[in-house]
N, CA, C and O atoms as CSV, one atom per row, in Angstrom:
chain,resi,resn,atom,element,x,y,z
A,1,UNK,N,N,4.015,15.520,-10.339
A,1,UNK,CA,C,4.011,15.596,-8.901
A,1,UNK,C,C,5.446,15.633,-8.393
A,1,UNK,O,O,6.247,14.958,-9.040
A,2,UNK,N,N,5.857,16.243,-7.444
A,2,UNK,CA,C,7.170,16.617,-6.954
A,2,UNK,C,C,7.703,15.865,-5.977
A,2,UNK,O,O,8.890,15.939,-5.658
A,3,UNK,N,N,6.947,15.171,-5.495
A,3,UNK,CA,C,6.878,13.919,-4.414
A,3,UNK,C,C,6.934,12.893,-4.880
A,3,UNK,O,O,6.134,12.718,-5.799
A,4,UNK,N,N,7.913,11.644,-4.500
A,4,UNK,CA,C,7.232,10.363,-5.238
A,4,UNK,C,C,7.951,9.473,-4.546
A,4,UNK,O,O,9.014,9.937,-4.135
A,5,UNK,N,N,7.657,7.892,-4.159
A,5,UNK,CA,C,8.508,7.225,-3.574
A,5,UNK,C,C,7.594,5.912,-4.196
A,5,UNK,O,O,6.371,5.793,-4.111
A,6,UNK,N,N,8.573,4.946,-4.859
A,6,UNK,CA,C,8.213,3.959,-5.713
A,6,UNK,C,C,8.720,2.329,-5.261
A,6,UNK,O,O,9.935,2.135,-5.302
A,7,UNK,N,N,8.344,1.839,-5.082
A,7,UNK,CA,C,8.614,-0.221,-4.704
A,7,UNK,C,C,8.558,-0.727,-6.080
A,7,UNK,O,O,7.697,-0.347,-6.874
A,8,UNK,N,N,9.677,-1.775,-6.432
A,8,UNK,CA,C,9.585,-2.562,-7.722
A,8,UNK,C,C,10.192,-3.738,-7.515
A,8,UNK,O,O,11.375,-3.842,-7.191
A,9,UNK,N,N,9.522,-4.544,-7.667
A,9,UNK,CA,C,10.259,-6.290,-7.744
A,9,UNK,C,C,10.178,-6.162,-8.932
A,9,UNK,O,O,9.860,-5.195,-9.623
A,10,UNK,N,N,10.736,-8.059,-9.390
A,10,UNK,CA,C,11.409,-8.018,-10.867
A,10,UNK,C,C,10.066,-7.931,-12.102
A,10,UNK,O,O,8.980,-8.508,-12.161
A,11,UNK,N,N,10.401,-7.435,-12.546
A,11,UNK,CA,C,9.010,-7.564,-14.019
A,11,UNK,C,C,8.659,-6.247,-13.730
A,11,UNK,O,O,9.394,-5.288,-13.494
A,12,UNK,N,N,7.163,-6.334,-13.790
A,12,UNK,CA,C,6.143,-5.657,-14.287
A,12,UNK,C,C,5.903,-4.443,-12.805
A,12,UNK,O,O,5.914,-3.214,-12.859
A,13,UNK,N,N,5.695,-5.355,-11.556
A,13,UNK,CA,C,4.920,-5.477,-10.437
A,13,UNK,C,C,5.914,-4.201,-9.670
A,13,UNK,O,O,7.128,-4.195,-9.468
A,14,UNK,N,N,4.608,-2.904,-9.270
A,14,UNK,CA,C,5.438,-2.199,-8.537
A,14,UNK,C,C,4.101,-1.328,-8.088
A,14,UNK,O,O,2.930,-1.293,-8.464
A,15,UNK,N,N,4.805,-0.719,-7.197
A,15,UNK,CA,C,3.753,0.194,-6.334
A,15,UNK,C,C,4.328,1.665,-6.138
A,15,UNK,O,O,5.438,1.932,-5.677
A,16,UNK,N,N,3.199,2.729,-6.649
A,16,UNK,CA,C,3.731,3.946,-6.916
A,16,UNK,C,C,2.906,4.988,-6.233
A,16,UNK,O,O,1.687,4.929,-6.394
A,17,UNK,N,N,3.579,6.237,-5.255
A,17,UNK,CA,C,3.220,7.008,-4.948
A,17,UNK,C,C,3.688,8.352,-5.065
A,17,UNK,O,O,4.777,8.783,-4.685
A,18,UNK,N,N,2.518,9.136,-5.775
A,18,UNK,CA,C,3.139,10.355,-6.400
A,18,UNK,C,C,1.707,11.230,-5.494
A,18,UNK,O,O,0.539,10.855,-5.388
A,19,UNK,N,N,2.394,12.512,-4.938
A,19,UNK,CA,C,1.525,13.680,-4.210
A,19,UNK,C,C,2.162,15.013,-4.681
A,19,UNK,O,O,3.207,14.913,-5.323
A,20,UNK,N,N,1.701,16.148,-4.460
A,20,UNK,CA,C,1.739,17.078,-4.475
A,20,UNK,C,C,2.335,18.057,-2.754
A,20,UNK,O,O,2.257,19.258,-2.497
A,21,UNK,N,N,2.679,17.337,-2.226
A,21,UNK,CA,C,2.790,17.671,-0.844
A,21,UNK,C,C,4.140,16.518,-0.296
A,21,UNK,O,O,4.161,15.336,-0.642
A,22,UNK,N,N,5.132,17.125,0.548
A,22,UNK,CA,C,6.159,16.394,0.820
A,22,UNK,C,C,5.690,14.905,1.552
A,22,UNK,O,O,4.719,14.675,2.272
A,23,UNK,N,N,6.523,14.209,1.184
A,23,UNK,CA,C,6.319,12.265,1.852
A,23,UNK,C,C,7.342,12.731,3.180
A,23,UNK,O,O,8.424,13.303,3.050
A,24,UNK,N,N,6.921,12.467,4.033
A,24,UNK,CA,C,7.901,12.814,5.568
A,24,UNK,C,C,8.493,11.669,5.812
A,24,UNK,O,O,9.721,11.595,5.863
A,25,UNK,N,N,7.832,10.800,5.964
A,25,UNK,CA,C,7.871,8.828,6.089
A,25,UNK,C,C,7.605,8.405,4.716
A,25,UNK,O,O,6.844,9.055,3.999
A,26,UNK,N,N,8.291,7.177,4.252
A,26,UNK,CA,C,7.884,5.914,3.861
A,26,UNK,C,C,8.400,4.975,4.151
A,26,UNK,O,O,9.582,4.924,4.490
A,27,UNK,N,N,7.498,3.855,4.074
A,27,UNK,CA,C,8.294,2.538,4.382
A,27,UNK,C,C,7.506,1.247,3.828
A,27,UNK,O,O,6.291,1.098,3.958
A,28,UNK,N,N,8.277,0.435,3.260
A,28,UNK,CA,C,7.280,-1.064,2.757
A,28,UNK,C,C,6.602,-1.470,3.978
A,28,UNK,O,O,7.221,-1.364,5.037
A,29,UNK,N,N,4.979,-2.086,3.974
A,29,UNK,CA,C,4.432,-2.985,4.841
A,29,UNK,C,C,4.680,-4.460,3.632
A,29,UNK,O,O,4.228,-4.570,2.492
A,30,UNK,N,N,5.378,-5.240,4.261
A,30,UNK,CA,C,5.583,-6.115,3.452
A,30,UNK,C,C,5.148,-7.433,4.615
A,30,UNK,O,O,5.597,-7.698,5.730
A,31,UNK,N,N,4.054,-8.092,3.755
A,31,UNK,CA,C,3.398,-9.111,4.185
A,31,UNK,C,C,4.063,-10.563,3.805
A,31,UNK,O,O,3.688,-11.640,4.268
A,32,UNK,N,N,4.868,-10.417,3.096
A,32,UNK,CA,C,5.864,-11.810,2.623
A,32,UNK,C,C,4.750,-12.409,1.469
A,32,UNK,O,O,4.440,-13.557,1.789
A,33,UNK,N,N,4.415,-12.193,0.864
A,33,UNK,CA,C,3.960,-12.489,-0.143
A,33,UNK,C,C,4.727,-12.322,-1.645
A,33,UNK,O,O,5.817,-11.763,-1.768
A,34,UNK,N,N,4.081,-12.813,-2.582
A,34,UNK,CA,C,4.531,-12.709,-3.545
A,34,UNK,C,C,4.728,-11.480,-4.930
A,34,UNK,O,O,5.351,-11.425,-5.990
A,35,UNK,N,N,3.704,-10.536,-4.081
A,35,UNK,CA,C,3.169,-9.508,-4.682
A,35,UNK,C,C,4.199,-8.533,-4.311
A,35,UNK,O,O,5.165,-8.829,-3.608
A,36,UNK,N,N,3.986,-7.393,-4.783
A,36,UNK,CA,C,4.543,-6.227,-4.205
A,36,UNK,C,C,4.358,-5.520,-2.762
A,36,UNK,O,O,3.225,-5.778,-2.357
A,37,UNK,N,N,4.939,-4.870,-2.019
A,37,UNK,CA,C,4.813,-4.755,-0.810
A,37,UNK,C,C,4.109,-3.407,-1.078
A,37,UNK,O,O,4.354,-2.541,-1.918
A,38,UNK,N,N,3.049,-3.493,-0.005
A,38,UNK,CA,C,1.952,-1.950,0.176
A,38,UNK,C,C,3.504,-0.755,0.337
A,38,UNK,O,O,4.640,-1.153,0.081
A,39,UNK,N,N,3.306,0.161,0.630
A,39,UNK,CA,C,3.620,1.254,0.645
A,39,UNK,C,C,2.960,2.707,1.684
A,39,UNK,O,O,2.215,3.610,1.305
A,40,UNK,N,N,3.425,2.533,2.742
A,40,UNK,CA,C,2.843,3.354,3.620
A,40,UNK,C,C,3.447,4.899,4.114
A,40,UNK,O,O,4.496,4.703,4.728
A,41,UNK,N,N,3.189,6.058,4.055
A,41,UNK,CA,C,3.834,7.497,4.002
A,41,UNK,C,C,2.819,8.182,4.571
A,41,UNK,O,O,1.592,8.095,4.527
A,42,UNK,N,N,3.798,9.062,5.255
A,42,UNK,CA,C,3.192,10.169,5.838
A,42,UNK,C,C,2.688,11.463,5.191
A,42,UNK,O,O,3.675,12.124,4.868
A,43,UNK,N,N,1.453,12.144,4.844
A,43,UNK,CA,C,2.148,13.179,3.646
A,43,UNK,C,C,1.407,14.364,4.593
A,43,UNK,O,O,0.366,14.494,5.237
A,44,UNK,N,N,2.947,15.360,4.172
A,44,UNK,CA,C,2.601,16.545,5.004
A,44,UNK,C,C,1.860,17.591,4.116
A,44,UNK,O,O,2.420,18.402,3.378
A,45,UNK,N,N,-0.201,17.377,4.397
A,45,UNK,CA,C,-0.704,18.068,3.848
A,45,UNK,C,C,-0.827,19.337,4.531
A,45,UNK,O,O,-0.503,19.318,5.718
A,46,UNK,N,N,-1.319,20.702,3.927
A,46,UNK,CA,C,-1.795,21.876,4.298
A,46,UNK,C,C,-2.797,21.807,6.100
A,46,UNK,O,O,-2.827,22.590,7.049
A,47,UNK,N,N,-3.395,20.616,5.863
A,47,UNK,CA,C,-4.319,20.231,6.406
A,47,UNK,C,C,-3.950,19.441,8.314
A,47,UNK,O,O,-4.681,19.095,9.243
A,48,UNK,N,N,-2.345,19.473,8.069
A,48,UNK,CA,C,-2.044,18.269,8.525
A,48,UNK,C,C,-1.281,17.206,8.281
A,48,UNK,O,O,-0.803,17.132,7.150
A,49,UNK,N,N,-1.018,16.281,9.125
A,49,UNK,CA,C,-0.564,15.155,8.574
A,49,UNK,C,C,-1.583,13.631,7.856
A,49,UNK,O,O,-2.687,13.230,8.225
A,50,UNK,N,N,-1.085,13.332,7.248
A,50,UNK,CA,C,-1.834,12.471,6.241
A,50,UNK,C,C,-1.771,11.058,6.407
A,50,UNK,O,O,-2.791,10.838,5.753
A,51,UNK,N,N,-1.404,9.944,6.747
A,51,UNK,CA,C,-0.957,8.897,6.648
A,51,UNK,C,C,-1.509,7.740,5.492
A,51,UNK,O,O,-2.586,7.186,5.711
A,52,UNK,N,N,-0.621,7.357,4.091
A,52,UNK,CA,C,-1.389,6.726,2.714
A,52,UNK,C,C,-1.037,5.524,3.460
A,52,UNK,O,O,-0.392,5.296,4.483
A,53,UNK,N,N,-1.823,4.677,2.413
A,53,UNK,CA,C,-1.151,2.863,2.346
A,53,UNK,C,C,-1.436,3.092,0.734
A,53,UNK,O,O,-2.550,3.571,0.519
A,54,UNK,N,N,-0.894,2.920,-0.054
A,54,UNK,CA,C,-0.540,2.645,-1.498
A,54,UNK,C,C,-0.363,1.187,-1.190
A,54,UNK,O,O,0.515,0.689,-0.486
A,55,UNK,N,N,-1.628,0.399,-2.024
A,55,UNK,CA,C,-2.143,-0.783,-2.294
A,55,UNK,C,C,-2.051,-1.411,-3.264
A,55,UNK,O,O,-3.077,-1.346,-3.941
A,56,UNK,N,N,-0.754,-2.431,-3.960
A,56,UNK,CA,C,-1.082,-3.214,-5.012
A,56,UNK,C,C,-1.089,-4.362,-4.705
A,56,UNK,O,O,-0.043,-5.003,-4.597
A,57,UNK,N,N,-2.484,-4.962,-4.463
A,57,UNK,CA,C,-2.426,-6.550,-3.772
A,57,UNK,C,C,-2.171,-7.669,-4.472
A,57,UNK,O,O,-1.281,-7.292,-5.235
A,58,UNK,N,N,-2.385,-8.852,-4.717
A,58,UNK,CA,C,-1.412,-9.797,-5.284
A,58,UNK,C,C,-2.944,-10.425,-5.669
A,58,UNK,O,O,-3.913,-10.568,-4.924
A,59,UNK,N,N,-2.800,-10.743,-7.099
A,59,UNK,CA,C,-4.464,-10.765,-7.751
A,59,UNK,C,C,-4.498,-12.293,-7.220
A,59,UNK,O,O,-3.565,-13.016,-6.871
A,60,UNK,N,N,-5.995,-12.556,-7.284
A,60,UNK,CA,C,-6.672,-13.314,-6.220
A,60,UNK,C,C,-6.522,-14.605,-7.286
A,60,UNK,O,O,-7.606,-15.176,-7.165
A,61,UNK,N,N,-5.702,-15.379,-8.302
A,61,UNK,CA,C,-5.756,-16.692,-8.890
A,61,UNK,C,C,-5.750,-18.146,-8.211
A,61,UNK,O,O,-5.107,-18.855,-8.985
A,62,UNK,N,N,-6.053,-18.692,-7.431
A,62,UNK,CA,C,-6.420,-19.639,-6.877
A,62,UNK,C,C,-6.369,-19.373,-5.191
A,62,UNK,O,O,-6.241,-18.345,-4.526
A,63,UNK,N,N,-6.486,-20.397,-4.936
A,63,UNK,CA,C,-6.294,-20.811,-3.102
A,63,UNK,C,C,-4.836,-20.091,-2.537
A,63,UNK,O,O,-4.897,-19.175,-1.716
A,64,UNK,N,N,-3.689,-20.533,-2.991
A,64,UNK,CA,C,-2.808,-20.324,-2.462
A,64,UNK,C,C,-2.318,-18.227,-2.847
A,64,UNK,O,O,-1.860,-17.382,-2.079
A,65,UNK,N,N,-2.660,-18.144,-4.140
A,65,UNK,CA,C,-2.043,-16.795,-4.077
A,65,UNK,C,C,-3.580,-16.077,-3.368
A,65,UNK,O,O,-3.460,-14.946,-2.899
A,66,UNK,N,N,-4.708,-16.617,-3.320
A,66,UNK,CA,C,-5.960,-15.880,-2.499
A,66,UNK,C,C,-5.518,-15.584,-0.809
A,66,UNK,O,O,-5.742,-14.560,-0.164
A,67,UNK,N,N,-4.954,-16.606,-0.441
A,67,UNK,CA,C,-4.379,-16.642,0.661
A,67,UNK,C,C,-3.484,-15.528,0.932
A,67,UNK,O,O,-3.632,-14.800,1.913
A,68,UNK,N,N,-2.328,-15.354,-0.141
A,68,UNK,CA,C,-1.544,-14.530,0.275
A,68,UNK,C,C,-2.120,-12.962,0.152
A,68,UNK,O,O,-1.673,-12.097,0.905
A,69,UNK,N,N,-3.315,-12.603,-1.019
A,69,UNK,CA,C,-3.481,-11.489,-0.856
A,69,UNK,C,C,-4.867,-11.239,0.455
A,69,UNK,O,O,-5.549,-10.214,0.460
A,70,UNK,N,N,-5.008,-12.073,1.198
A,70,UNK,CA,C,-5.946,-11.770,2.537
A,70,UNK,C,C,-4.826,-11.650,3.597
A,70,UNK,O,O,-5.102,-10.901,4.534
A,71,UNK,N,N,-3.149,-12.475,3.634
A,71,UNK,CA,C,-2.284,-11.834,4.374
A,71,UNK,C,C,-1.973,-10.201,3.995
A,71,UNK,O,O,-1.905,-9.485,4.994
A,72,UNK,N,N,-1.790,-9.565,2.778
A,72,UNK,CA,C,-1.902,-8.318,2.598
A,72,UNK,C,C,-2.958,-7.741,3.391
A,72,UNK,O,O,-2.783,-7.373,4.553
A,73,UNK,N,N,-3.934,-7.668,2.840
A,73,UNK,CA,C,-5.252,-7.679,3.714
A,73,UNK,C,C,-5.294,-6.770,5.259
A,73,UNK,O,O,-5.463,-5.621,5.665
A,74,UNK,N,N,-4.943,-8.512,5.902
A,74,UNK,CA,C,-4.875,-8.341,7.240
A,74,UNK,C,C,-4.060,-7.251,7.583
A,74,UNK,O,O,-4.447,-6.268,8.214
A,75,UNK,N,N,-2.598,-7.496,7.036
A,75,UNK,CA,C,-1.540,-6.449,7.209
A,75,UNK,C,C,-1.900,-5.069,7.343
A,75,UNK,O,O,-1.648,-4.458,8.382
A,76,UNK,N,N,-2.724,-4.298,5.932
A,76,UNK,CA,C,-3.140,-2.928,5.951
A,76,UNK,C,C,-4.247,-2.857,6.976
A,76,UNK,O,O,-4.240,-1.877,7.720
A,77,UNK,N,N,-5.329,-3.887,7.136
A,77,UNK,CA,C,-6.209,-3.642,8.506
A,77,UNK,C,C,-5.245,-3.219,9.456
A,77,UNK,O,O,-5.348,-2.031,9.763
A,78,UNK,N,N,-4.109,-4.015,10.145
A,78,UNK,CA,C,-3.682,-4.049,11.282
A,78,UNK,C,C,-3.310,-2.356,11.650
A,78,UNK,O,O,-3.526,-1.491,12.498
A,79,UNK,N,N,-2.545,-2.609,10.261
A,79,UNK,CA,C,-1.554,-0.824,10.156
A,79,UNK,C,C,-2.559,0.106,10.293
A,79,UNK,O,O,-2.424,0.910,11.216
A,80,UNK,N,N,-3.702,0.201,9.477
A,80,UNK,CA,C,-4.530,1.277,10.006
A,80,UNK,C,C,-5.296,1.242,11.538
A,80,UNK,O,O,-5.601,2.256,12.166
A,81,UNK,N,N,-5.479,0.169,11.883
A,81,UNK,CA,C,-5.763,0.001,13.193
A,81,UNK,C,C,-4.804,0.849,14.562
A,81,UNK,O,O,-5.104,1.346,15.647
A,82,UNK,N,N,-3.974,0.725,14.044
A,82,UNK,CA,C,-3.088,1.063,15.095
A,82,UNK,C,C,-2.702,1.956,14.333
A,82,UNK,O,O,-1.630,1.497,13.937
A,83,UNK,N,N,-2.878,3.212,13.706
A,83,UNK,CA,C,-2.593,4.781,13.883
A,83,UNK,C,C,-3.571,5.430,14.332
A,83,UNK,O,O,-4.736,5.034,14.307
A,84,UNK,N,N,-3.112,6.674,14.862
A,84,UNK,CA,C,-3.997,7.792,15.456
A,84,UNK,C,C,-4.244,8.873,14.076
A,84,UNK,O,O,-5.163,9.691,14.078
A,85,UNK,N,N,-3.359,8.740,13.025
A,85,UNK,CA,C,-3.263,9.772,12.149
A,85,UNK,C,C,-4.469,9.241,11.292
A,85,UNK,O,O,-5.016,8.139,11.245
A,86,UNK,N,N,-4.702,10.526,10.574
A,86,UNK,CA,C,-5.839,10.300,9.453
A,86,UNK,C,C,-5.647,9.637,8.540
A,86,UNK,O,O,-4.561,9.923,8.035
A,87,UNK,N,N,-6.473,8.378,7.722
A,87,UNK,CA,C,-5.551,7.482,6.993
A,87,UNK,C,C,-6.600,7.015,5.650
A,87,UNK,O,O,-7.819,6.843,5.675
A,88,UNK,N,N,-5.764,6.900,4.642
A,88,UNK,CA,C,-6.652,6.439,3.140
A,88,UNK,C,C,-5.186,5.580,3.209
A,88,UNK,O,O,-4.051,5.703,3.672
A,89,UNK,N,N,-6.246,4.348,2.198
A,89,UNK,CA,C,-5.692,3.404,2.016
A,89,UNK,C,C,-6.257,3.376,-0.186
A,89,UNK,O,O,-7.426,3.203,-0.532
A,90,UNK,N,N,-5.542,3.505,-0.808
A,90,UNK,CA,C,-5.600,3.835,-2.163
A,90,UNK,C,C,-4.895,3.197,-2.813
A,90,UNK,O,O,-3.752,3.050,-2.378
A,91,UNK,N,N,-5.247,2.563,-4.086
A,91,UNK,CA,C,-4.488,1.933,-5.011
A,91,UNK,C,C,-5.353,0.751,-5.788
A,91,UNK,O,O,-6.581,0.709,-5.856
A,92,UNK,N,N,-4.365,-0.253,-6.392
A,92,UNK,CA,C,-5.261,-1.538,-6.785
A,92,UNK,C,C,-5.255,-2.955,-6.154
A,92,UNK,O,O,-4.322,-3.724,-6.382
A,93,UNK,N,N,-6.347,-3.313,-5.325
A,93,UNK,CA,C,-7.105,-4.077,-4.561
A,93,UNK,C,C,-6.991,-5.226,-5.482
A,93,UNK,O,O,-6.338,-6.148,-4.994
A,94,UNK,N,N,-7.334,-5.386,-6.392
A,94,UNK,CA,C,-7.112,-6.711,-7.282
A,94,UNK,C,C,-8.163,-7.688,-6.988
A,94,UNK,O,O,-8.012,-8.909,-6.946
A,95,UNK,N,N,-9.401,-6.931,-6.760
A,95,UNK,CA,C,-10.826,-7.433,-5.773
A,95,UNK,C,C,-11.641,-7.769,-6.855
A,95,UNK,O,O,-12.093,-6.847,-7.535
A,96,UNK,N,N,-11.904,-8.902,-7.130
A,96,UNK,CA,C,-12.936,-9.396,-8.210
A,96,UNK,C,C,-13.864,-9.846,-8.104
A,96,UNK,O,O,-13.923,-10.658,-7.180
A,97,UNK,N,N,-15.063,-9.649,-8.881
A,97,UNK,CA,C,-16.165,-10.634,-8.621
A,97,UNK,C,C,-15.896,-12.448,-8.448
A,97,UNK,O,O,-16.674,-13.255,-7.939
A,98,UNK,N,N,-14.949,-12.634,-8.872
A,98,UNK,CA,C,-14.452,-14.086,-9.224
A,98,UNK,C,C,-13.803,-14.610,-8.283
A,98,UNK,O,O,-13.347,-15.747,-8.406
């Protein structure tokens, strides 16, 4: 893909967006958590404009990091709430039966 705009804290933990169509915007939605920050871009499809949230939420291991990934959460609700543009929200949710 010819497009790509990537987030990485230390280790492992990063959030990646690769398209086929130019990124016009990006920018971290960063919820202050411990996880990696979503990733939100504009992508200028054939179609239009696009607006992603590239989602790696902060896996759900007890109370306190559960907490922080429902502040993620809220965050991407809010952001899609308040655009007019067409919007997918894609990636890994870290949503368990558990």
């Amino acid at each position: 893909y010819p497009h790509e705009r990537a987030l990485q804290r230390a280790g492992h933990s990063g959030t990646l967006l690769l398209s086929r169509w130019p990124l016009t915007v990006a920018t971290p939605l960063d919820a202050g958590t411990p996880g990696t920050p979503e990733l939100m871009a504009d992508v200028a499809t054939p179609g239009g404009v696009l607006r992603v949230i590239a989602v790696h939420a902060t896996w759900p291991l007890g109370p306190a990091v559960s907490a922080a990934r429902a502040r993620e959460f809220a965050l991407i609700a809010d952001t899609a709430s308040a655009t007019t543009l067409p919007l997918v929200a894609i990636g890994d949710f870290n949503v368990t039966p558990a």
